[in-house]
C-alpha positions in Angstrom: 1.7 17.0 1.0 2.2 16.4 -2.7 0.1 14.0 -5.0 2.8 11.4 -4.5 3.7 11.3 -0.6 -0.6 11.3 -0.7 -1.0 8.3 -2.3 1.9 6.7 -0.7 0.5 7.4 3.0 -3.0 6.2 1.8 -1.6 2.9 -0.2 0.2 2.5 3.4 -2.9 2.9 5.8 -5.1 0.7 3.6 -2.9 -1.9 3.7 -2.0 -1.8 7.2 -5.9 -1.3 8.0 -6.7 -4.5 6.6 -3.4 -6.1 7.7 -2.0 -7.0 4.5 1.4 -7.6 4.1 3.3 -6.1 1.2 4.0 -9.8 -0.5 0.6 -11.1 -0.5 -0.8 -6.7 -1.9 1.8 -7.6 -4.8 0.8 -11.1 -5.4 -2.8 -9.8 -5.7 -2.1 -6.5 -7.7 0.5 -9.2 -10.1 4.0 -6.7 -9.1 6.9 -7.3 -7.5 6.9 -6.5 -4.0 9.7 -4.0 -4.1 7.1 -2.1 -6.1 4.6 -1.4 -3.3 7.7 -0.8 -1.3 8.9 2.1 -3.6 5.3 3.1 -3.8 4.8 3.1 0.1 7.7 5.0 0.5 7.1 7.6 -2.8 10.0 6.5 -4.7 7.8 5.1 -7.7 5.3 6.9 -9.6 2.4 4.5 -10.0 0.1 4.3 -13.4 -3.3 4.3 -13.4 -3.8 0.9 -14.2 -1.3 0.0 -11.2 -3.8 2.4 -8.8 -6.6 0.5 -10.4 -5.3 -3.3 -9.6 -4.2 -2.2 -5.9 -7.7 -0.6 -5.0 -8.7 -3.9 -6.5 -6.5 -5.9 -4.0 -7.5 -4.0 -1.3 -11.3 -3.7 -1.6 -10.9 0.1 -1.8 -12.0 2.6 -4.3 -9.3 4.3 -6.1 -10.3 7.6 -5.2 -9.2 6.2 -1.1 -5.7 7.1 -2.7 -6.0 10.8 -3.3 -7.7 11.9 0.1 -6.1 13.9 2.2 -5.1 12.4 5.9 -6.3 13.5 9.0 -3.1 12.5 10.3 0.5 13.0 9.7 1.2 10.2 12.1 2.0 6.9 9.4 0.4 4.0 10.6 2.3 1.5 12.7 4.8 -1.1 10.5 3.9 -4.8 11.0 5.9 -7.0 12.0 8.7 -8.0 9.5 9.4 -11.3 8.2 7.2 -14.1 7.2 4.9 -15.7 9.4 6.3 -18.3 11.8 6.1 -22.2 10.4 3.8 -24.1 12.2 5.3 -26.8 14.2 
C-alpha cells in the first residue's frame, strides 16, 4: 500500500470511527468537502498543514495517518444524505 492509499484508508477509518460525516470533517478542517472526498479516495495529495487541521478535527494525532492497517477491509460507508428534518 503506498503513502497515499495509507493515508486515505486511515483519514477514512477515523472518520467513520467517530462517525463523522464528510461535511461537518470539512467544515471543521475549513475545505471543501469534495476535498476529503478526493482525499478518502486518494485522488488528492494532502499538505501537511491539511494532515495537521484534519488530525485536529478528528482528535487524532497525525502520525494515526501513516500506520499501516491491520485490515484491507475499508470500513463500512454511512449512510448518504443529510440527516432527516425533524418533524
Amino acid at each position: 500500500m503506498d503513502t497515499r492509499a495509507r493515508i486515505a484508508w486511515n483519514l477514512r477509518n477515523l472518520r467513520s470511527l467517530r462517525n463523522i460525516t464528510q461535511e461537518n470533517l470539512a467544515v471543521d478542517a475549513q475545505v471543501d468537502r469534495t476535498v476529503i472526498s478526493d482525499l478518502e479516495r486518494g485522488k488528492h495529495n494532502a499538505s501537511v498543514d491539511l494532515l495537521d487541521r484534519l488530525a485536529l478535527a478528528l482528535a487524532a494525532d497525525i502520525s494515526e495517518f501513516f500506520c499501516e492497517p491491520l485490515t484491507d477491509d475499508l470500513p463500512k460507508p454511512m449512510r448518504a444524505g443529510r440527516k432527516p428534518k425533524q418533524v
